[in-house]
N, C-alpha and C positions, 0 to 999 in steps of 0.2 A: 338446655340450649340458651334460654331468656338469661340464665347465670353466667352461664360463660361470657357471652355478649358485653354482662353489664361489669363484669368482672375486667373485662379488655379494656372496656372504655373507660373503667376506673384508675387500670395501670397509666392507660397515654392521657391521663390528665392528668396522672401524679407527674407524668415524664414531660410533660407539656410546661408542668409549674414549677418542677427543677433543674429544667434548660432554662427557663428563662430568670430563675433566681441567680445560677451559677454562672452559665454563661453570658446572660443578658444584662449582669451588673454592670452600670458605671461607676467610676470613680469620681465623688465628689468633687475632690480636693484635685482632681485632672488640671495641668495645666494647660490650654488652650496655644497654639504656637502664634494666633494673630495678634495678643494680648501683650505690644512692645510695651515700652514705655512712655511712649509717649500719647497711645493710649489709654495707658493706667491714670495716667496724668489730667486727658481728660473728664475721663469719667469722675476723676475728682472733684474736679471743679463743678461738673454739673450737679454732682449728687451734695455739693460745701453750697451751691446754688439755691438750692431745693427744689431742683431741674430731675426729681427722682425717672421721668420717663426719658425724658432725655439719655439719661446713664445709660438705661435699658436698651434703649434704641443704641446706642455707641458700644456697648458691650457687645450686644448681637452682633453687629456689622463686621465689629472685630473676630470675634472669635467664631460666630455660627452658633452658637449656643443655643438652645429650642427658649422660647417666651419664659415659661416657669422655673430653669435653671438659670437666666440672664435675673430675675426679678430675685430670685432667692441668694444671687451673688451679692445683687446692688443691695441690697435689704442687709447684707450682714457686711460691705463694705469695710466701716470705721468700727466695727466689733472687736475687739483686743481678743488676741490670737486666734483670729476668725481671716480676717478680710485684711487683703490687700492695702487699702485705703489708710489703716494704721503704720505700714510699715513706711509709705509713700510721707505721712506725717511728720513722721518721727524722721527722715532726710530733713526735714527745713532747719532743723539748729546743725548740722553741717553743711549746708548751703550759705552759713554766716547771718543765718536770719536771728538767732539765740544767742548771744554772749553766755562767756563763763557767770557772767556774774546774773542772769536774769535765768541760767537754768539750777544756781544755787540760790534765790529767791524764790523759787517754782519750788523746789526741794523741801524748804524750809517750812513752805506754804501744806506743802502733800505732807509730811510728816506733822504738823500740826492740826489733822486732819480737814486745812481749811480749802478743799477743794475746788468748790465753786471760786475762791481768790484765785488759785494757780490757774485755771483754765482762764480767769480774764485774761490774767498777767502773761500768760501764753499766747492767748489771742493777739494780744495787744505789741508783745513782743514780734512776733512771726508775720501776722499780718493773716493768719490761720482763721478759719473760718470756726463758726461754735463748734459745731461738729467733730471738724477733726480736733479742738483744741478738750472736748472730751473725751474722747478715745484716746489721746496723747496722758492727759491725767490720769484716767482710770488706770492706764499700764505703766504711770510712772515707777521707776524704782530708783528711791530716797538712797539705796545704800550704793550705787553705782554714779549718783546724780544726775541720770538721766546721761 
């Protein structure tokens, strides 16, 4: 009888733990519908600020997101092929903030491995914040010229 019992309660806690693995996954990489862009936009600025609660606070608002999934966004923001925040970056040399000729100095600079030069020269170019002008270098590619 004590067998049985413990045997039941052993099946609905295996059935307990893979409902809630299979059905009860979310999707990381879920896009949120509140998250326009002119949202994305801010939360840039606050997170190129070093406004990192701020972001969190504007992300939630936005999209609803629980605390630990808004921090774990902002957190990986300007991460090259992670976050947002890199692709939002990488628009300011077609916004006209980049000439041809300061994103083949940038180039020049990434292929000579002299990194930390091309994030100034980015910075300095764009008006880009450290941040994003890191995340812009890290995923430079030399063979496309940016």
């Amino acid at each position: 009888m004590i067998l049985r019992l413990l045997l039941i309660v052993a099946i609905i806690i295996v059935l307990v733990v893979l409902y809630g693995r299979l059905v009860g996954r979310r999707d990381r990489e879920r896009a949120y519908p509140g998250l326009t862009e002119q949202a994305r936009a801010s939360i840039s600025r606050e997170i190129s600020a070093g406004r990192k609660v701020n972001a969190i606070k504007l992300y939630r608002e936005a999209t609803g997101a629980a605390l630990p999934e808004a921090k774990r966004v902002v957190d990986s923001w300007f991460v090259p092929g992670k976050g947002p925040g890199v692709e939002d970056a990488a628009r300011s040399w077609t916004d006209g903030r980049l000439t041809p000729e300061a994103r083949s100095r940038i180039s020049g600079l990434v292929a000579a491995g002299r990194r930390e030069d091309a994030m100034v020269l980015y910075a300095e170019a764009t008006g880009a914040s450290d941040t994003e002008a890191q995340a812009i270098i890290r995923s430079w590619d030399t063979s496309q010229d940016f």
